[in-house]
C-alpha positions in Angstrom: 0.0 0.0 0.0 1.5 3.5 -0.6 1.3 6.6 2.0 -2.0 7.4 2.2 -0.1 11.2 1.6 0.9 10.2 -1.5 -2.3 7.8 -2.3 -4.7 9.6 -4.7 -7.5 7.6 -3.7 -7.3 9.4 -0.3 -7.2 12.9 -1.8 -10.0 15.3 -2.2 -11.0 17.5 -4.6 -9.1 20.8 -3.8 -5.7 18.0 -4.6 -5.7 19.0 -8.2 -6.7 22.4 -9.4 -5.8 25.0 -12.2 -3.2 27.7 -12.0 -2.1 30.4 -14.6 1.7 30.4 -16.1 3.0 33.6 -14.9 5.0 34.2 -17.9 2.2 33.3 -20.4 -0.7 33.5 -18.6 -1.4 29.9 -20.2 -3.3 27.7 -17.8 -1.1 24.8 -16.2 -2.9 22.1 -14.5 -1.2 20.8 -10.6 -1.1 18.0 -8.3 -0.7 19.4 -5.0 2.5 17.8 -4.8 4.1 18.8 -7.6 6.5 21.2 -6.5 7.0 22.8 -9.8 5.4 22.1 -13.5 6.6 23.6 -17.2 4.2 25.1 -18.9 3.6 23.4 -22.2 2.8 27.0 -23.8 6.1 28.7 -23.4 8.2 25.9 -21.1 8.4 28.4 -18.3 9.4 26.7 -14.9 6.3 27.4 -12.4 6.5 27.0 -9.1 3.3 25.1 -7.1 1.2 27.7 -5.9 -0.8 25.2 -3.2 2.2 22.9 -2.9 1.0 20.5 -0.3 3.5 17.8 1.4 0.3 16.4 3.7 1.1 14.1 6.0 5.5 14.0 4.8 6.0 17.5 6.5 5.4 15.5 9.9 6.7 11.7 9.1 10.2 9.9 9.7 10.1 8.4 6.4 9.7 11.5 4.7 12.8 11.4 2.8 12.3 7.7 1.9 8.7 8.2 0.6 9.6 11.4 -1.5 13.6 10.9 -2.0 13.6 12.1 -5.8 12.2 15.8 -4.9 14.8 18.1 -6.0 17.2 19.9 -3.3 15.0 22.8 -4.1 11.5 21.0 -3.2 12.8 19.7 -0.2 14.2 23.1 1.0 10.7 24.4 0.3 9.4 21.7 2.4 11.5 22.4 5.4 10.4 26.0 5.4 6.4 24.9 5.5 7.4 22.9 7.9 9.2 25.5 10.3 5.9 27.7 9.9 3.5 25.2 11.0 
């Protein structure tokens, strides 16, 4: 069984939502935990508005669960993590 973090099954429906490409203004579709999509109008780099680490910014497995998150998303992560 995955994390139920990570297990789409378990997420509701504000998990997935629209954002606009702040270079474009081209609509870009996220998963709340994608740190960061390009947009397939002008390949801009945009970061997730509502990124949302759920249950990892709490677990002791958080590194194992989502180890291939870039240094960046993980940096991100620890700074939710120090406002909460």
């Amino acid at each position: 069984m995955k994390c139920p973090g990570q297990d789409t099954r378990y997420w509701d429906k504000e998990a997935i939502y629209d954002t606009t490409c702040p270079n474009c203004g081209a609509e870009l579709e996220f998963f709340k935990d994608d740190p960061f999509r390009p947009c397939k109008q002008c390949g801009h780099r945009v970061k997730n508005p509502r990124l949302d680490f759920g249950c990892a910014l709490h677990c002791p497995y958080a590194k194992e669960c989502l180890g291939s998150l870039s240094e960046e998303a993980w940096e991100e992560m620890k700074n939710l993590k120090s406002k909460s």
